[in-house]
C-alpha positions as CSV (number, residue, x, y, z in Angstrom):
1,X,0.0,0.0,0.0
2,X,1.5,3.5,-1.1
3,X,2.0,5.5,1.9
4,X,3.7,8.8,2.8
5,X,7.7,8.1,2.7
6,X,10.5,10.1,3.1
7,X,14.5,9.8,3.7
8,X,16.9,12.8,4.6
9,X,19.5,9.7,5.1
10,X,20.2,10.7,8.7
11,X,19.4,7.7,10.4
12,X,22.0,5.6,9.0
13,X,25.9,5.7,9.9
14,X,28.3,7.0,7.5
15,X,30.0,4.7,5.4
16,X,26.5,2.4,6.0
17,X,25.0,0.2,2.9
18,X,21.3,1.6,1.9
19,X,19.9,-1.3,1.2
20,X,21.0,-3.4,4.3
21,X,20.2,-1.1,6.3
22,X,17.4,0.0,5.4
23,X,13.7,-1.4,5.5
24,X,12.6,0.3,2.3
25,X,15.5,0.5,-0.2
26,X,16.5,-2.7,-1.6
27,X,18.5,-3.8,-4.7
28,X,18.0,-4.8,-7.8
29,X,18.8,-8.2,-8.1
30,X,17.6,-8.2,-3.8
31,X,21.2,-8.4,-3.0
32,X,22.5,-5.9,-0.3
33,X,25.7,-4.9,0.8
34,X,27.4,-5.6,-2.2
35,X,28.2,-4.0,-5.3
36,X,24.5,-2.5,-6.1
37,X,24.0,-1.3,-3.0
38,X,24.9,2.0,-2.4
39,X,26.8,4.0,0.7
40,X,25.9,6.5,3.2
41,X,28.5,9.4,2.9
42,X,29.3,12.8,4.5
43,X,31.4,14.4,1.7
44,X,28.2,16.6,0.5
45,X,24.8,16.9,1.4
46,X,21.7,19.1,0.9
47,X,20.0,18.7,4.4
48,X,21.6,17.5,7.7
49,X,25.1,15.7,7.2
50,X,25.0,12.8,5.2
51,X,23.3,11.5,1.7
52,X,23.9,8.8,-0.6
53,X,26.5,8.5,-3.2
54,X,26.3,6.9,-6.6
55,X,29.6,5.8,-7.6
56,X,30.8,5.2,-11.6
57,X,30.5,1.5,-13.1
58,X,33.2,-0.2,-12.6
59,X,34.0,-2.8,-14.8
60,X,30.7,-5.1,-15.6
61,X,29.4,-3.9,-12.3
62,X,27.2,-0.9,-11.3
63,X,25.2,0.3,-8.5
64,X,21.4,-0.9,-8.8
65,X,19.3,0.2,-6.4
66,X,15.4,0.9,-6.0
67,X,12.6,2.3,-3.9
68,X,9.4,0.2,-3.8
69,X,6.3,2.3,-4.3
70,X,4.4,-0.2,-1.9
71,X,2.9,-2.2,-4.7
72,X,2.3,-0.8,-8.4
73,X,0.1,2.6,-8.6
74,X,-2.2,2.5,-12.0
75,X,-4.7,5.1,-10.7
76,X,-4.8,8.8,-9.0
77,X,-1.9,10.5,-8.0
78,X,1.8,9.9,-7.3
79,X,4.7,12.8,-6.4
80,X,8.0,11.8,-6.2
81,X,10.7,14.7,-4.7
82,X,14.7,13.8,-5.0
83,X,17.7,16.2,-4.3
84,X,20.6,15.9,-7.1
85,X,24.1,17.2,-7.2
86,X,26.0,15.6,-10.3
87,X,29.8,17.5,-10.9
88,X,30.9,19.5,-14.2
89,X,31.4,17.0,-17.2
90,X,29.7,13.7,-15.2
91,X,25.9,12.4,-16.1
92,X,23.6,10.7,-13.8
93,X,20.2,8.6,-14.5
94,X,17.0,7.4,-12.6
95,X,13.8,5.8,-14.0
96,X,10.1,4.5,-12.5
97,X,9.8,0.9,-13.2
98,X,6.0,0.7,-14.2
99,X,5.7,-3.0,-12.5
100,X,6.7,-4.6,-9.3
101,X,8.3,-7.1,-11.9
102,X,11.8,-5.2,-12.2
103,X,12.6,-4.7,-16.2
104,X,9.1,-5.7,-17.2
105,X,7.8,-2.0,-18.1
106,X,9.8,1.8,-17.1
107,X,7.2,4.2,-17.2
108,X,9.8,7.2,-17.0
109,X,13.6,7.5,-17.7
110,X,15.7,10.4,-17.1
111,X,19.1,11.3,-18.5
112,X,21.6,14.2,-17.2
113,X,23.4,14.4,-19.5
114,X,27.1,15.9,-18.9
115,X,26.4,19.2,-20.6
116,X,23.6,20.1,-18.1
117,X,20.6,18.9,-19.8
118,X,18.4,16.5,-18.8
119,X,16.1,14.6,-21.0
120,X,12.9,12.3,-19.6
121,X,10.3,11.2,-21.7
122,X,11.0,13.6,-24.4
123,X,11.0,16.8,-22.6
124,X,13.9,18.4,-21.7
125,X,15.2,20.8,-19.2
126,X,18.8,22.9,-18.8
127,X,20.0,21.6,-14.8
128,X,22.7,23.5,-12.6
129,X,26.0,21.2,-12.4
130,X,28.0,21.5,-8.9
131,X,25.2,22.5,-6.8
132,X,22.2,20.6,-5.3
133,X,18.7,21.2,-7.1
134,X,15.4,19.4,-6.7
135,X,13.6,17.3,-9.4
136,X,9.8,16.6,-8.2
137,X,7.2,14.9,-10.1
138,X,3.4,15.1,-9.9
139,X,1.7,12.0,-12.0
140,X,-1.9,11.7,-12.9
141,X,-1.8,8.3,-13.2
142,X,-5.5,8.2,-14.0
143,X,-4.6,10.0,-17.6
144,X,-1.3,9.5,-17.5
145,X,0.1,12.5,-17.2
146,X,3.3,13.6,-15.6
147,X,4.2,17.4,-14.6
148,X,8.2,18.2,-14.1
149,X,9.4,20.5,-11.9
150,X,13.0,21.6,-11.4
151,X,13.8,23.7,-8.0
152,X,10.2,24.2,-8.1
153,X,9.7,25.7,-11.7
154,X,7.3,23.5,-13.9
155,X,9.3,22.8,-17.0
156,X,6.3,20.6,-19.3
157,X,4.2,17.1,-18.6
158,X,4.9,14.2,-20.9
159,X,3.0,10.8,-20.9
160,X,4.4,7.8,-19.1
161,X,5.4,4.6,-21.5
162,X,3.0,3.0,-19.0
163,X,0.5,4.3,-16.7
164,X,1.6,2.8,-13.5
165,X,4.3,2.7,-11.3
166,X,6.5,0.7,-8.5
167,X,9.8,1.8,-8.3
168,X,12.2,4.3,-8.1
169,X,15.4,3.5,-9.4
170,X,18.9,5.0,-8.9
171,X,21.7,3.4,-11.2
172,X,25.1,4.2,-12.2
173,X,24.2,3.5,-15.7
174,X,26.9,5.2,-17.6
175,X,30.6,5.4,-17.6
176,X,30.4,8.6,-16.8
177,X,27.3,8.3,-13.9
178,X,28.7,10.2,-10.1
179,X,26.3,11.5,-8.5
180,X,24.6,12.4,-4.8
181,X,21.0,12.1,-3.8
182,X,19.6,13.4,-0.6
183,X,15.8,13.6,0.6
184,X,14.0,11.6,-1.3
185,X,10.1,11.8,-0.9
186,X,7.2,10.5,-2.5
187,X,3.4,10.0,-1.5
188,X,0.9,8.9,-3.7
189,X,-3.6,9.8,-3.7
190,X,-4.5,10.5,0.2
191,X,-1.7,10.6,1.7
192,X,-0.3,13.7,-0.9
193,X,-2.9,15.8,1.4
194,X,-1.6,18.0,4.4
195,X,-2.2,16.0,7.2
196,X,-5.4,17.5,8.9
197,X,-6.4,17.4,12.7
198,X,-10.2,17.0,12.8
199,X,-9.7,18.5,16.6
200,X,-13.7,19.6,17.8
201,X,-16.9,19.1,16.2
202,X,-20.2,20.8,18.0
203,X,-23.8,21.1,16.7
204,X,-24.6,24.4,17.5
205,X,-28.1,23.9,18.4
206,X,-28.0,21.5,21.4
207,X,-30.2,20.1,22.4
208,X,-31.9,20.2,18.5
209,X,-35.3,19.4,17.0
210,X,-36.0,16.8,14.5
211,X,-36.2,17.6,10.8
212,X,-34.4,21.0,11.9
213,X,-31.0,22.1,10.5
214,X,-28.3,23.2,12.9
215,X,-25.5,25.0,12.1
216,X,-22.2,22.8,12.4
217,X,-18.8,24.0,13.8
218,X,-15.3,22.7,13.4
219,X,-11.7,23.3,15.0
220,X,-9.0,22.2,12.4
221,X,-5.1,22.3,12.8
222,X,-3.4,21.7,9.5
223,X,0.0,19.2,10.2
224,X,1.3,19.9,7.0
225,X,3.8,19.8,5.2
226,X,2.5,22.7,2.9
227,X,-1.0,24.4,2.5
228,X,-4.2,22.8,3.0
229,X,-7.1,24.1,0.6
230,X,-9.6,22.0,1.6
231,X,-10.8,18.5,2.4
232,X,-14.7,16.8,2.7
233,X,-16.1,16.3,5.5
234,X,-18.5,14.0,6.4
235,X,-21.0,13.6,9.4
236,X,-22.1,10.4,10.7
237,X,-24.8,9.4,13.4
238,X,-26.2,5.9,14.2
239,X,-29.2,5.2,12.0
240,X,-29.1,7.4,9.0
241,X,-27.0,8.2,6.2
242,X,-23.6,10.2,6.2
243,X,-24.0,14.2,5.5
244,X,-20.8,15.2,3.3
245,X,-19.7,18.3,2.4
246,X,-16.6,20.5,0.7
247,X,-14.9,22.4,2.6
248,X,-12.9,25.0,1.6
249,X,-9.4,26.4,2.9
250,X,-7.9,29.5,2.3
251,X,-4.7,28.1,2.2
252,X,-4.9,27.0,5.9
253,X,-0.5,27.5,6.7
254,X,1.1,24.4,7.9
255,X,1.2,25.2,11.9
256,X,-2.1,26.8,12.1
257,X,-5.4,25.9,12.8
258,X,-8.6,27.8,11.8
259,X,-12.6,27.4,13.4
260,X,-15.0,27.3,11.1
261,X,-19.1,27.3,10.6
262,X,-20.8,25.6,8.6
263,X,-24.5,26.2,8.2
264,X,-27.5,24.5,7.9
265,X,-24.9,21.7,7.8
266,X,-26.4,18.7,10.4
267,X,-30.4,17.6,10.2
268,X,-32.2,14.2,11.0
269,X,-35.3,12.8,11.8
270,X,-34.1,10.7,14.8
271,X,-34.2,11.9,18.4
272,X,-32.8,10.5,21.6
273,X,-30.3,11.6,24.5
274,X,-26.6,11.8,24.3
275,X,-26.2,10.9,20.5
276,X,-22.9,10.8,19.3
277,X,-22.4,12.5,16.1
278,X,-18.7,12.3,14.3
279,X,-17.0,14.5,11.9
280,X,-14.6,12.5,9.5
281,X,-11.6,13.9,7.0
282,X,-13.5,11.5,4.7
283,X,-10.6,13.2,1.8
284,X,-8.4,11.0,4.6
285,X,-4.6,11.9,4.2
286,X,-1.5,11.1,5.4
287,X,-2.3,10.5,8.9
288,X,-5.7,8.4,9.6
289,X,-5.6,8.7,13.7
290,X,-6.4,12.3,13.5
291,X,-9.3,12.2,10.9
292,X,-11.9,11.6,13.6
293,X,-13.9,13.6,16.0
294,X,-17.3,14.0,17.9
295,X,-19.7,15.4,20.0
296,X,-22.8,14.4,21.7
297,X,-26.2,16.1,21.4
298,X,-29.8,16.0,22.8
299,X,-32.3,15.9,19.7
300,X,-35.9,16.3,20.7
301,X,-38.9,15.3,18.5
302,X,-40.8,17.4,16.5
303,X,-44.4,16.4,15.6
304,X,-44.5,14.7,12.2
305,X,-46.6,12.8,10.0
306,X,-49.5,15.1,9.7
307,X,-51.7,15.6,6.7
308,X,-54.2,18.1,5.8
309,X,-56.9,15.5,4.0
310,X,-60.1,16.6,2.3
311,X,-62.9,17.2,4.6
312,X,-66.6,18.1,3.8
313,X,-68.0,20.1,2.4
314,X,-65.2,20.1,-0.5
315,X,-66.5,22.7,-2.9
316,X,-63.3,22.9,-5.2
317,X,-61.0,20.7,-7.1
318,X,-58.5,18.2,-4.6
319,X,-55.0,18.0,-6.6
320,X,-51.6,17.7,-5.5
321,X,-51.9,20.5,-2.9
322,X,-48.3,22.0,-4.4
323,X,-47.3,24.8,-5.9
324,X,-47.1,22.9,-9.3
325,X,-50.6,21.1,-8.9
326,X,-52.9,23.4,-6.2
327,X,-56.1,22.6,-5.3
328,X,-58.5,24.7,-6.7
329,X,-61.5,27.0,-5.4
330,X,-63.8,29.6,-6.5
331,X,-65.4,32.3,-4.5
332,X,-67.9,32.1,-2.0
333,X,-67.3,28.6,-2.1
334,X,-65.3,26.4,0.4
335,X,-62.5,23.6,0.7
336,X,-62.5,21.7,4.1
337,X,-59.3,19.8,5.2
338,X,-59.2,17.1,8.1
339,X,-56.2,17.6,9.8
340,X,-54.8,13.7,10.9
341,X,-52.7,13.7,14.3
342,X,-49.0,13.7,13.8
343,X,-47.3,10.0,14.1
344,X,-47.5,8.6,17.6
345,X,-50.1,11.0,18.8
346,X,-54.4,10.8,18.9
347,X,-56.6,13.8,18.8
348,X,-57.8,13.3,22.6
349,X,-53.6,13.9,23.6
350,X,-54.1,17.2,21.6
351,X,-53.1,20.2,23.9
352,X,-51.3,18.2,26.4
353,X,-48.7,16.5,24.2
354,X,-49.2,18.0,21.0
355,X,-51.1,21.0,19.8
356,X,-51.8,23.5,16.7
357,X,-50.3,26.3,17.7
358,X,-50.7,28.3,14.4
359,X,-53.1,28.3,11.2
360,X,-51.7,31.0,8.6
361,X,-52.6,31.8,5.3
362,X,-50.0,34.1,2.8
363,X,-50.0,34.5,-1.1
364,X,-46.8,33.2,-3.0
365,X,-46.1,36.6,-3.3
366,X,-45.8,37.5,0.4
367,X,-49.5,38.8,1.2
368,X,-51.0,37.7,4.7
369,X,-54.8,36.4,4.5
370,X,-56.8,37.4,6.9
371,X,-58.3,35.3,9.2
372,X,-61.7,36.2,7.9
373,X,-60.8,34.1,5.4
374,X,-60.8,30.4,7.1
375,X,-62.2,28.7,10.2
376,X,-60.1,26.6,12.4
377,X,-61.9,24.2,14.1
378,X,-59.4,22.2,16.9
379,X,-59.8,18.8,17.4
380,X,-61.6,17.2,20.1
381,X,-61.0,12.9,21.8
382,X,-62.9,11.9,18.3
383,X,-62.6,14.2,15.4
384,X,-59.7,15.6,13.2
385,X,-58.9,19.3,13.2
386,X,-60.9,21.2,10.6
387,X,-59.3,24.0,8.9
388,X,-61.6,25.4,5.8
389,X,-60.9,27.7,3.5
390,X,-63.6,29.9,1.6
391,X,-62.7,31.7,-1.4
392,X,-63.4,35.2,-2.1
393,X,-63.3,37.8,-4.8
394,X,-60.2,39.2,-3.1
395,X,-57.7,36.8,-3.8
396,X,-59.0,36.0,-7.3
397,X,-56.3,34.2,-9.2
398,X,-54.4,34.3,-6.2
399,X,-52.0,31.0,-5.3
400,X,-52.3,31.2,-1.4
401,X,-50.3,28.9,1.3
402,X,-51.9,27.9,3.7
403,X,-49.5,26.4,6.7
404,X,-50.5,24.8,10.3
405,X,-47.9,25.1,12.4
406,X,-47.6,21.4,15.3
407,X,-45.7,21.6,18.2
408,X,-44.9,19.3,20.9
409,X,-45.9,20.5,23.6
410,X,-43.6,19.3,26.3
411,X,-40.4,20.5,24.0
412,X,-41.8,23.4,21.9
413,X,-40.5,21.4,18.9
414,X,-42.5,22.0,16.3
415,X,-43.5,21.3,12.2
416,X,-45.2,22.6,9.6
417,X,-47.9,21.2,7.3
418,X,-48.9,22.9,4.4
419,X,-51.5,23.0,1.6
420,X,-51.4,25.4,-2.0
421,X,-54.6,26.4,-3.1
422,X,-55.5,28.9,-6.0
423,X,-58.4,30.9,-6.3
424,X,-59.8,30.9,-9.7
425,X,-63.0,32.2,-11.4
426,X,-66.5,31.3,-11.1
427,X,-66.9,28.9,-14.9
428,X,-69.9,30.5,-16.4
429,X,-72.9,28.9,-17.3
430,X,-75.4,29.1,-20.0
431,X,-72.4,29.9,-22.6
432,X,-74.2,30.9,-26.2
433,X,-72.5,31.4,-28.9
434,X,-72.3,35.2,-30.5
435,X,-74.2,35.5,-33.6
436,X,-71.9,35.2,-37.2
437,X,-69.8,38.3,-37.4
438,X,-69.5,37.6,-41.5
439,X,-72.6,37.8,-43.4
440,X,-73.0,35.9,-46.5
């Protein structure tokens, strides 16, 4: 599995084989310590004191070693970092085996050529000779794309000969191939992202009400290395589905931490005591312990389940009851709803558990009804709340809302239920038809 790895080359002693001592690096042919492997030295570095040296062939013999990817990578993203210094008039060479079968495929191959150019893929690049500089590459595995940077300056993208991965490989290819490599790097899809701390999550309304949204807050400390611009988050309670959502960083520095809101974010239509709700880095990144964090919250009910049904006497049209298909009704006449008890509750608990606290009316253009307008009849131990409606010339060709507002009456949660109904003309009876407007 491809996790973050780096190696400054400061845990080894000088004078130290890589490969045999190291849990990583191996050879190619697997053999360590010998003439393949390659030695920890002190005679130039970029970083700390020490860095590996890669000698020139001798003979029929060169050094051959590799870095294992953690299995081969056909898919998202890979970046590989390496520090070079390679002297005046000498070359040096790495590649990226495609397979974790050494020699089967190279996906890149790089050249530095000893007149300080270096060639990979087909693209090519000047490089400074007698100083240290930084190669990185950023793959896209996915489409097979690979961007080149050199001390941090993009120089092109070329396609890979494969698209896939497993190895790094350093080799003293060429008669001419003496070279030093310090702080090698690479990471590859979620563990490429600045390592986040998910350290507090709190639902802002606590304790909450059912089928109400709460804002959601977060305390995040960004571990780096680098900037973090954002991650997904993802909210999980016992019992219903995960809430994801982007968040976005404004380049959140490595060492800081930031608080943010995030509204409307957290709903549900489960209630209880001391529910634990977690916020998860579902992006996930280089370091899983920290991805994780929760809080625990009170959620009350709300009523729900309610209905405004057709009652008697039903003068208009029953449709949908919706903006897109409102019942209908003409003036002076009248459309009577039942309204059914909210889930778990019966008319005769009306007023002591649950009540109707509200009956409003309001065009679709923001204009209150009066009450004038409709009778609200509460419900008693054996009948349904009535709420009718009479239409009048007022509100002719008026769409109208008409909302009930339930609350619980222990908790003061509450719910709305709502019906649209349009006023429309009187048809006209008796229709003749004019007499011929042409004569012959």
């Amino acid at each position: 599995m491809c996790q973050l790895f780096s190696d400054d080359f400061e845990s080894y002693l000088v004078n130290d084989y890589l490969a045999a001592s190291s849990t990583r690096w191996r050879t190619w042919s697997g053999t360590s310590g010998g003439t393949e492997d390659l030695r920890i030295v002190d005679d130039s570095f970029y970083s700390g004191s020490q860095s590996i040296f890669v000698p020139v062939a001798s003979g029929r013999t060169m050094s051959n070693i590799v870095l294992p990817f953690g299995g081969m990578i056909d898919s998202g993203t890979l970046k590989l970092s390496a520090r070079f210094l390679v002297p005046s008039g000498k070359e040096a060479y790495f590649n990226i085996q495609g397979d974790t079968a050494l020699g089967t495929s190279t996906a890149a191959d790089c050249f530095m050529a000893p007149w300080g150019v270096l060639y990979i893929n087909g693209l090519s690049a000047n490089y400074p000779s007698d100083q240290w500089f930084e190669i990185r590459m950023e793959a896209d595995l996915s489409a097979n794309i690979w961007n080149f940077y050199l001390d941090g300056a993009y120089q092109g993208s070329f396609m890979g000969y494969v698209s896939s991965a497993a190895y790094f490989n350093l080799t003293g290819a060429g008669p001419d191939c003496t070279y030093w490599v310090d702080d090698v790097s690479f990471c590859c899809n979620s563990s490429c992202n600045p390592d986040i701390s998910m350290n507090a999550v709190s639902v802002m309304a606590n304790p909450m009400c059912t089928n109400r949204s709460s804002n959601v807050s977060l305390r995040l400390f960004n571990n780096g290395p680098g900037d973090a611009t954002g991650f997904r988050v993802g909210l999980q309670m016992a019992g219903q589905s995960t809430i994801e959502h982007d968040v976005v960083l404004d380049k959140l520095a490595s060492g800081r931490d930031t608080f943010i809101i995030l509204d409307d974010l957290f709903k549900t239509h489960l209630s209880g005591d001391s529910i634990e709700v977690k916020a998860i880095n579902i992006t996930h990144d280089r370091e899983i312990s920290n991805d994780t964090t929760s809080t625990f919250i009170d959620i009350l009910q709300a009523p729900y389940g309610s209905e405004l049904m057709q009652g008697f006497p039903f003068d208009g049209q029953l449709r949908l009851g919706t903006h897109i298909q409102p019942d209908l009704v003409t003036p002076g006449r009248t459309n009577t709803y039942e309204l059914r008890p909210p889930a778990g509750y019966t008319n005769s608990t009306h007023s002591t558990l649950w009540n109707i606290h509200s009956v409003e009316a309001i065009t679709v253009n923001g204009t209150p009804v009066p009450a004038t307008e409709f009778i609200v009849t509460l419900p008693t131990d054996s009948t349904n709340g009535v709420i009718a409606y009479r239409g009048s010339d007022t509100f002719l060709d008026s769409t109208i809302i008409l909302a009930i507002n339930l609350r619980n009456a222990p908790n003061a949660c509450d719910s709305f239920v709502k019906r649209v109904i349009r006023v429309v003309p009187m048809p006209e009876t008796n229709f003749t038809v004019p007499a011929p407007l042409c004569s012959e």
